[in-house]
C-alpha positions in Angstrom: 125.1 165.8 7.2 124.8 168.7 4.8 121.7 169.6 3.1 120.3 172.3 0.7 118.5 175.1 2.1 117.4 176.5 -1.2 116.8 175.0 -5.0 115.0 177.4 -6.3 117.2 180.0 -7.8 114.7 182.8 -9.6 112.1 185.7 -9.2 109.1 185.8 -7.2 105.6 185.9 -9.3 103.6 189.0 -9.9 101.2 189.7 -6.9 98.0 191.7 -6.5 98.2 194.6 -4.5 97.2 198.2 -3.6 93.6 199.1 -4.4 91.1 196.1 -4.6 90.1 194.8 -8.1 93.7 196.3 -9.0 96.8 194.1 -9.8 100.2 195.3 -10.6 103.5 194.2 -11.2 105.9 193.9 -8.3 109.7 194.1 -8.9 111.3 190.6 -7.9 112.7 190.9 -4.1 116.3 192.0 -3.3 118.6 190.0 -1.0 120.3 192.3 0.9 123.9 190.9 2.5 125.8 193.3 5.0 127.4 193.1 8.7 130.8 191.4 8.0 133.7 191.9 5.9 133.0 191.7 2.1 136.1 191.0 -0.1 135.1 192.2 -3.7 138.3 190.6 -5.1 137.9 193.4 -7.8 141.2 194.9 -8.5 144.5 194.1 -7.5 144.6 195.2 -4.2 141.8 194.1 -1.3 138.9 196.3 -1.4 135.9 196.0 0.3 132.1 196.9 0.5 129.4 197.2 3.3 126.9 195.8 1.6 125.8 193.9 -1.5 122.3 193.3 -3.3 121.6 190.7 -5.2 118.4 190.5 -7.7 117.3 188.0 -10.2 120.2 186.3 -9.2 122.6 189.0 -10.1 124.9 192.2 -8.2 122.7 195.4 -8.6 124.8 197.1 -6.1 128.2 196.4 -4.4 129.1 199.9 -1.8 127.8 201.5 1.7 125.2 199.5 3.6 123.2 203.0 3.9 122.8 203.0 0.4 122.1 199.2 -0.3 119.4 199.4 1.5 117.9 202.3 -0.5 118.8 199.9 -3.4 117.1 196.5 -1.9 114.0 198.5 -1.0 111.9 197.2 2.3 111.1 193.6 1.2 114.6 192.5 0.7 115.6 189.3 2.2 118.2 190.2 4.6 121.4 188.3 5.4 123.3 189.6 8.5 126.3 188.3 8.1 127.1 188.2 12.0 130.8 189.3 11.2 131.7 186.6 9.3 133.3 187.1 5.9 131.7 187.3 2.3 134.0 186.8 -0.9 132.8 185.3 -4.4 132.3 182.2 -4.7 135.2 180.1 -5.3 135.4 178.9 -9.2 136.8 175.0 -9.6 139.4 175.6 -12.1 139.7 171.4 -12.6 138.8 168.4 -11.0 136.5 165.5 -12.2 132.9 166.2 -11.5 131.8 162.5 -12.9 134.1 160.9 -10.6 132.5 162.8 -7.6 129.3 161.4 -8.9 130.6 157.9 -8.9 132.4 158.6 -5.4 129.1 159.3 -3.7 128.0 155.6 -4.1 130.9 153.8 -4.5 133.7 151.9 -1.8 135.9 154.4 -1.0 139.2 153.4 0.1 140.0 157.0 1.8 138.7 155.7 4.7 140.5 156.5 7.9 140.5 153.0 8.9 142.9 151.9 5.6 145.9 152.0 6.9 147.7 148.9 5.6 147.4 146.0 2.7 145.3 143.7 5.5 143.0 146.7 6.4 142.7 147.4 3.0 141.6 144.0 2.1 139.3 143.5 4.9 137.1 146.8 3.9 137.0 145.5 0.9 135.7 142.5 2.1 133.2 143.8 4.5 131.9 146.5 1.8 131.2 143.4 -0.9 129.8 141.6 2.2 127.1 144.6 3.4 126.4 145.5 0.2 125.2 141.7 -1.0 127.3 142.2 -4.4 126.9 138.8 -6.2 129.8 136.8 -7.3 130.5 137.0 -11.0 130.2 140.6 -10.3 132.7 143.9 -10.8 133.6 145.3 -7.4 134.9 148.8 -8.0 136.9 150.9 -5.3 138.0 154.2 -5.3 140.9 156.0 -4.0 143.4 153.6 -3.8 146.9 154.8 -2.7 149.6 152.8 -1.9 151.6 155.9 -0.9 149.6 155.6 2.3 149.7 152.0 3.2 152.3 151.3 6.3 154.0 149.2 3.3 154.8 151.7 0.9 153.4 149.0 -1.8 151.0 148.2 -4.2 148.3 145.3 -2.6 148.9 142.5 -5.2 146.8 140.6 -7.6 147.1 137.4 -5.4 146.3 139.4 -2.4 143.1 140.4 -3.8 142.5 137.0 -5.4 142.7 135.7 -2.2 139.5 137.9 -0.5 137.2 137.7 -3.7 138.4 135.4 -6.2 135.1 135.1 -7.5 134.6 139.0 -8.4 136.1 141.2 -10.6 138.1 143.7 -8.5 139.0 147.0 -9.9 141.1 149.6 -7.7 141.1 152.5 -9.0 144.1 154.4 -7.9 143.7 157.9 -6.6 145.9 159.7 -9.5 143.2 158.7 -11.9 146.2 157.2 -13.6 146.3 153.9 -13.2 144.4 150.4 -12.1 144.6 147.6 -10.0 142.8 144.2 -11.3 142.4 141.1 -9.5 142.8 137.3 -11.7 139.1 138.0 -12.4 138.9 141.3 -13.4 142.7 140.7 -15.8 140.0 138.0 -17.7 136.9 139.9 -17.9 139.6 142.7 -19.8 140.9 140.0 -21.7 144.5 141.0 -20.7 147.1 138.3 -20.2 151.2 137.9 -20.3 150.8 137.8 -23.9 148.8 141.0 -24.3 150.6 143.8 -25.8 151.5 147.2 -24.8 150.0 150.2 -26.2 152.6 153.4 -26.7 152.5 155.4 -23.5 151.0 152.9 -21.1 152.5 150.0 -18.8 151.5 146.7 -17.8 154.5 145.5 -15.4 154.8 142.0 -14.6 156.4 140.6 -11.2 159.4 138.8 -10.6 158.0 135.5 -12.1 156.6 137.1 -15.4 153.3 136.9 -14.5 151.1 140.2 -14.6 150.8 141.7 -11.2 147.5 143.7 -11.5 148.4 146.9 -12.4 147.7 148.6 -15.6 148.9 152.5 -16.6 147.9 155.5 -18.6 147.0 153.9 -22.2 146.9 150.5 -20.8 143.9 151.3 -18.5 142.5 153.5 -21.2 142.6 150.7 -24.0 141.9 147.7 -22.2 140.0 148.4 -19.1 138.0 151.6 -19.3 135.4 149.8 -22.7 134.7 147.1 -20.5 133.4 148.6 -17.3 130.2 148.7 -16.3 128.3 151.7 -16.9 126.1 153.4 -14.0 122.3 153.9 -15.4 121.0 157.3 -16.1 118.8 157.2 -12.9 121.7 156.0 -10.8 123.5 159.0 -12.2 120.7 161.4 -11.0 120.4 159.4 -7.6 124.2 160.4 -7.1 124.1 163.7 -8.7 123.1 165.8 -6.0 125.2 164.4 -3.4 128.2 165.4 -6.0 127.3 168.9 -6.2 127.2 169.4 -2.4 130.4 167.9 -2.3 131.5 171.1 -3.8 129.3 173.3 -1.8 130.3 172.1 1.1 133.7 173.9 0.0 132.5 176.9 -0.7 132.2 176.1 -4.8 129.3 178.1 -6.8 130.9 176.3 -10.0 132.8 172.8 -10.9 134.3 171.5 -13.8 134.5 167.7 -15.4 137.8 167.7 -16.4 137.4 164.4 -18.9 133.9 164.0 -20.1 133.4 160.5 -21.8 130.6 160.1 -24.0 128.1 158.2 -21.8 128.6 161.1 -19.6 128.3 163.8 -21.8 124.7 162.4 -22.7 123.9 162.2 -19.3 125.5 165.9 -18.4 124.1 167.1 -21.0 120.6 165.8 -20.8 117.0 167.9 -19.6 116.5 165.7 -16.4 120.3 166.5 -15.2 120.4 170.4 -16.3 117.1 170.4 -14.6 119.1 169.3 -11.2 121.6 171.3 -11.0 122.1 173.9 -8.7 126.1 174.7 -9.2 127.6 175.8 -12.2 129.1 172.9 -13.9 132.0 173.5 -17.0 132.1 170.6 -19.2 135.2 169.1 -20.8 134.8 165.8 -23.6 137.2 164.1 -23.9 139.4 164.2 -26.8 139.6 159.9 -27.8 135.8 161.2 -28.2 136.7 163.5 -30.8 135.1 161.8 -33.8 132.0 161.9 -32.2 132.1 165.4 -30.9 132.8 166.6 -34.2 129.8 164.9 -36.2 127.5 166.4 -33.8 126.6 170.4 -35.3 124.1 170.6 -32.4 126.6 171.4 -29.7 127.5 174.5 -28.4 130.9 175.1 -26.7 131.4 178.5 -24.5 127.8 179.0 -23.8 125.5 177.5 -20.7 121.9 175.7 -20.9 120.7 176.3 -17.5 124.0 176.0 -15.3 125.7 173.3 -18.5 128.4 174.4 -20.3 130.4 172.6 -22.9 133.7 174.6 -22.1 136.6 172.6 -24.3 138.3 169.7 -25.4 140.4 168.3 -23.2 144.0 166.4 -24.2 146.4 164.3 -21.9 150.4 164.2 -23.1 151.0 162.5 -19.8 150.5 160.7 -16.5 151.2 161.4 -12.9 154.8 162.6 -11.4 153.6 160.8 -8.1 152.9 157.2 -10.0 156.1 158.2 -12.1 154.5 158.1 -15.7 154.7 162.1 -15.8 156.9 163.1 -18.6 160.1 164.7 -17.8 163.5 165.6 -19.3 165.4 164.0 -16.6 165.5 160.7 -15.2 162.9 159.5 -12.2 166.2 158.5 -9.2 163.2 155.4 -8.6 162.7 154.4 -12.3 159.9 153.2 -13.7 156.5 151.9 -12.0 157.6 148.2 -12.7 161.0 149.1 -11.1 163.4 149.1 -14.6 165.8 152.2 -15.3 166.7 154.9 -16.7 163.2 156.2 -16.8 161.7 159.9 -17.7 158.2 158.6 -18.4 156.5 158.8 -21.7 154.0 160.9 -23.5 150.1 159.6 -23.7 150.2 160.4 -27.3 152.8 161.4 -30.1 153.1 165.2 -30.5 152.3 164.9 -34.1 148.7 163.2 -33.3 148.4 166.2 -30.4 149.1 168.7 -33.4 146.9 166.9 -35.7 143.6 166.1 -33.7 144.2 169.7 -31.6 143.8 171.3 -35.4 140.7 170.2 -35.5 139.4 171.6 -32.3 141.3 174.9 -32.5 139.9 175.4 -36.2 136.4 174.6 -34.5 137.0 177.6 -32.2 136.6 175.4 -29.5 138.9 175.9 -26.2 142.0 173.9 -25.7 142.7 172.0 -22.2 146.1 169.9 -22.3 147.0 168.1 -19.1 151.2 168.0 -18.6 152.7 167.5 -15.5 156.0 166.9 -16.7 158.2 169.8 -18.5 158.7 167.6 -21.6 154.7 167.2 -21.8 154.7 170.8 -21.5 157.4 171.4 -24.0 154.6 169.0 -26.2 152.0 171.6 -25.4 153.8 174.8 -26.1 154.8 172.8 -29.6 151.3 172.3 -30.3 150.3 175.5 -29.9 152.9 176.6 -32.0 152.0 175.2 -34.9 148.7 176.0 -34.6 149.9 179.6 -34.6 147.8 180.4 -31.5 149.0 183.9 -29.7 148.0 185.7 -26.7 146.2 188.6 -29.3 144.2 186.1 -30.3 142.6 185.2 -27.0 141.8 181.9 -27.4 143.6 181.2 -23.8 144.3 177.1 -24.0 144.9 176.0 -20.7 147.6 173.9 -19.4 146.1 171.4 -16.9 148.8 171.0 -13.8 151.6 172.4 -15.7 153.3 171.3 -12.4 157.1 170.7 -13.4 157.2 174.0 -15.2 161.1 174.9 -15.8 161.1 178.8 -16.0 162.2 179.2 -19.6 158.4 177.7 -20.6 157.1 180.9 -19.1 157.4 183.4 -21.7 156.7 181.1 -24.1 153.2 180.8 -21.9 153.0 184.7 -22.4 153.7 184.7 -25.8 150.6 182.5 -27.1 148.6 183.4 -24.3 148.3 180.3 -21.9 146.2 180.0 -18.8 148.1 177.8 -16.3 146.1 175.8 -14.1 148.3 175.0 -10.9 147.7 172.7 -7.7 149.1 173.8 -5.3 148.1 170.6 -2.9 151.2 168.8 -4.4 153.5 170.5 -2.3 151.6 169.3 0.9 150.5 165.8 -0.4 153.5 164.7 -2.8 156.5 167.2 -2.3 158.6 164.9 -0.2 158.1 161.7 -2.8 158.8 164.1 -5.8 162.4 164.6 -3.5 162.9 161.3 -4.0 163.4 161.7 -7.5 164.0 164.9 -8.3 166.6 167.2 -7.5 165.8 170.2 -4.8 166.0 173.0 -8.0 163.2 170.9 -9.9 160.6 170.3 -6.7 161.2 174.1 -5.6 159.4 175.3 -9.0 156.7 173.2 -8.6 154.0 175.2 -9.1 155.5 178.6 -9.5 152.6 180.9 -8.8 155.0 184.2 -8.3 156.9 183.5 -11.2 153.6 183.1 -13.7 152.4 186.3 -12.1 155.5 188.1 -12.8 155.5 187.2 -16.1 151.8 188.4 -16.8 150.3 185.3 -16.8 146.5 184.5 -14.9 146.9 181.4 -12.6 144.3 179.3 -11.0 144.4 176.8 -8.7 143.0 173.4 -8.2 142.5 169.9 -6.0 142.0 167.7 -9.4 139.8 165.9 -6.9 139.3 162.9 -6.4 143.1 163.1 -6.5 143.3 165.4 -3.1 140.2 166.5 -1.4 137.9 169.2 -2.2 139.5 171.8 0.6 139.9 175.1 -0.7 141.2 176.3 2.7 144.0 173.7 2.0 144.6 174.8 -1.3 144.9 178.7 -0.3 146.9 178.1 3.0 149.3 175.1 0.3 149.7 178.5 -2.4 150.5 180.5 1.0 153.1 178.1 2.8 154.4 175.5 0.2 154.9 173.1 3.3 155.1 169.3 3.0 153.9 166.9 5.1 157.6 165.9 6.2 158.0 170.3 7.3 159.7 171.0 4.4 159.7 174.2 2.7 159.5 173.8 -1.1 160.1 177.1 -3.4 159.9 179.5 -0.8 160.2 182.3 -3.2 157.2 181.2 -4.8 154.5 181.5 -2.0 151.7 183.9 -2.6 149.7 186.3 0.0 146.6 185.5 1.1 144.7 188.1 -1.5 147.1 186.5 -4.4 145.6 183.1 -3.4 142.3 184.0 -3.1 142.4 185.2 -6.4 143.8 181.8 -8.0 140.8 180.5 -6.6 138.6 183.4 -8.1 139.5 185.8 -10.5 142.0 183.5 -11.8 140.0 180.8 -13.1 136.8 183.1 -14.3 139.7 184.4 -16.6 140.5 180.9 -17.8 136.8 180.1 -18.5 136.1 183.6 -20.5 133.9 184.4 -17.4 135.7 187.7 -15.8 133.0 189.8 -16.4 130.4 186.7 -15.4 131.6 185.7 -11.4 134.9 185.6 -9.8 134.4 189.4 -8.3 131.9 190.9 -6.2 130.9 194.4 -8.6 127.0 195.6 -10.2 126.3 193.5 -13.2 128.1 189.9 -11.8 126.3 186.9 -10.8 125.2 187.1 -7.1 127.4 183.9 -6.1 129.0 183.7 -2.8 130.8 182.4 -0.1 130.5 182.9 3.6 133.7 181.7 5.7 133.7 181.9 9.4 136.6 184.2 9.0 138.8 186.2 7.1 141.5 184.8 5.6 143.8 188.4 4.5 144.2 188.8 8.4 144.1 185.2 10.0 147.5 184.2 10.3 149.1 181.2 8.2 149.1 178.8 10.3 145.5 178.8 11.1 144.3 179.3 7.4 143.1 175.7 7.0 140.7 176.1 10.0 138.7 179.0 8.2 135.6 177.0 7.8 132.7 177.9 5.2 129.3 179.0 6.7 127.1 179.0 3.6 127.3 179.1 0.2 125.1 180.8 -2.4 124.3 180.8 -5.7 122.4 183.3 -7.5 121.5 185.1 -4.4 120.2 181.9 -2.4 121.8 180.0 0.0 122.2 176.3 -1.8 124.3 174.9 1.1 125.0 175.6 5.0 125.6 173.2 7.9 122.6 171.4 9.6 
């Protein structure tokens, strides 16, 4: 159990004092932090300070501890940090915040105990069971990976047909990329044999013709995603501080929702959910929202209302490389999801409709996110951006979401118009060894390429994309660091970055990609007073013990918002 330790993030009220009768103004108590190593992160070498104070939620002083506490002034809070270690805190450069919400009251299939397809079925069973759902009703589960069932297969439809054919089952599968319905579920979608396929989605079929459950990229999009049942706004508040700590826990003073849809936009958006929370949060709609978005004057992108802010619009020009619907220039050596070859994958949307609807956000002079895995997605992207005539002196910095099969001839064309590449690092660790399977060594050892980006002047971040992988930032600084798979393998050795270099993907990095460098990411005067406290440091703990570095607190504005029980 994890709990806040401290909601309110502001100033203490004006207080009577000194001679009676008299009342005067008192300046708002300091929180003085000191007695462990502080990492500033400012420059690009380590550098660090004694002591930091923090007022009215901001850095009023960042040097020796002698003369902090000069600067904090005898009522500061203090914080001994006990020898532990103080850094900024860490900045979620993408994941899907919504999802977390829906997560934290959902059935999650990550659970320990799913191991194969009859363990699988049976949690789902005993989770409709305990939780009294009513047949007729949708049973939604999250985190579904066939990757780690002991059969390397998708559960089928009949399979789940045959534990709750009177529900409408929905597996949703862990890239965020595709779905698996039951009989049920295919009805209440409206989907049969006869149902046709949208451009840049799948709907395979088994060996008899009949649909086997699983739907991809625009075919989940199209056909599933209008007719799910929506969470109420109170249920969305009931799960929204859960999500947050979910991030806190991890040592994140700021999230992102990579993929706002509309409903929760509103809610995002809305005075009783601003009111709640306590992390930053960047905001990302959606682009098949982009109608909507752009008959509503009232919003403002790039600037926060409490800790809201509508950051960009985000695109997708393809799936997943580990469900194979990424979009590559060479062949998947597995094919297609449904099995047929040859197979690259496609795009999620011509590059003409990217162009065309990506216009209209650029000439907005709203910030441009574009998820490509593949390097013929990213090929898309750099195209786009093209012919919008964006350029790095421009500094509009569009980010490319994963940018994950990068070929190194896309990197000056990164530099040249300026592009922010958001990594994730995680795949070397959770999906090197399957992206062996179908790629050659060359293509797998550039996933990634931190050291090359940096080399070419670029500002990486990295990410988890959670739910995809978990929200571990020790995981994703020792995965930058060692570029070790599961199986021991070593993947794009030449591309591993030092412990200060990956610290700085996870700070500096994506404060640059927000327009936020000179908000958080660094520990200097002037910077938001948001923190992290790890129970060690990671530039001197060796490699292989990085991932045990565990957080001690985290704070936001100067207040401790999460710590362990």
């Amino acid at each position: 159990m994890r709990q806040i330790v401290a909601l309110a993030l502001g100033t203490l009220a004006f207080a009577a004092i000194g001679v009676p009768g008299r009342a005067a103004a008192q300046a708002p108590a300091s929180s003085l932090w000191h007695g462990g190593t502080i990492i500033t992160m400012d420059g690009p070498a380590p550098r660090t300070v004694q002591a930091v104070v923090v007022r009215s939620g901001k850095i009023i002083f960042a040097g020796t501890e002698q003369a902090a506490r000069r600067v904090a002034g005898p009522r500061a809070e203090d914080h001994d940090l006990h020898q532990a270690t103080l850094l900024p805190g860490f900045i979620d450069a993408h994941s899907h915040f919504a999802m977390a919400m829906q997560l934290a009251g959902g059935i999650d299939l990550s659970n320990p105990a799913v191991k194969d397809v009859p363990s699988l079925l049976a949690t789902l069973k005993s989770e409709v069971d305990a939780r009294k759902i009513p047949a007729g009703n949708w049973v939604i589960a999250w985190q579904y990976n066939d990757l780690n069932l002991a059969e390397k297969r998708h559960v089928t439809r009949a399979e789940l047909d045959s534990i709750l054919p009177d529900h409408k089952v929905l597996l949703v599968h862990f890239t965020g990329h595709a779905v698996l319905l039951n009989s049920a579920a295919l009805a209440a979608v409206g989907v049969d044999e006869s149902s046709p396929v949208p451009a840049g989605g799948l709907i395979p079929k088994g060996p008899d013709g009949k649909l086997n459950g699983l739907m991809f990229e625009t075919a989940m999009i199209k056909y599933v995603a209008p007719k799910l049942p929506q969470p109420t706004d109170a249920q969305r508040l009931a799960m929204l501080g859960a999500a947050q700590m979910r991030y806190a826990r991890a040592g994140y003073t700021h999230a992102q929702e990579g993929a706002t849809q509309l409903p929760d936009l509103a809610f995002l958006t809305s005075p009783a959910a601003r009111q709640r929370m306590v992390i930053d949060l960047a905001v990302l709609p959606f682009y098949t929202g982009l109608d909507k978005l752009l008959e509503r004057p009232d919003l403002k992108f790039g600037t926060y209302d409490g800790h809201v802010k509508l950051q960009g619009v985000k695109f997708v020009l393809d799936g997943s490389p580990q469900a194979r619907t990424a979009f590559f220039s060479q062949d998947y050596a597995n094919g297609a999801p449904d099995g047929h070859h040859p197979w690259h994958g496609e795009p999620s949307m011509s590059e003409a409709d990217f162009i065309a609807k990506a216009r209209l956000v650029n000439d907005r002079g709203w910030q441009l996110f574009v998820h490509a895995n593949g390097d013929a997605a990213i090929d898309m992207a750099i195209h786009g951006f093209d012919a919008l005539g964006i350029k790095a002196a421009d500094n509009r910095r569009p980010i490319v979401i994963h940018s994950q099969f990068q070929r190194p001839d896309q990197l000056p064309a990164y530099r040249r118009i300026g592009v922010g590449p958001a990594y994730f690092s995680a795949h070397t660790w959770f999906f090197g060894d399957v992206h062996r399977t179908n790629f050659p060594e060359a293509t797998v050892d550039f996933i990634s390429p931190f050291k090359a980006a940096r080399a070419a002047g670029l500002t990486p971040s990295n990410h988890s994309d959670y739910p995809v992988t978990p929200l571990d930032t020790m995981l994703l600084l020792w995965s930058s660091m060692a570029r070790t798979s599961q199986g021991g393998v070593v993947y794009g050795a030449n591309q591993r970055l030092t412990a200060y270099e990956g610290l700085q993907a996870l700070t500096t990095g994506p404060a640059w990609q927000i327009f936020e460098e000179n908000r958080k990411g660094r520990i200097k005067a002037g910077l938001l007073g948001d923190f992290v406290v790890l129970d060690r440091n990671p530039l001197t703990t060796p490699l292989d013990q990085i991932r045990a570095i565990r957080v001690m607190q985290t704070v936001k504005e100067g207040k401790v918002i999460w710590q362990p029980d």
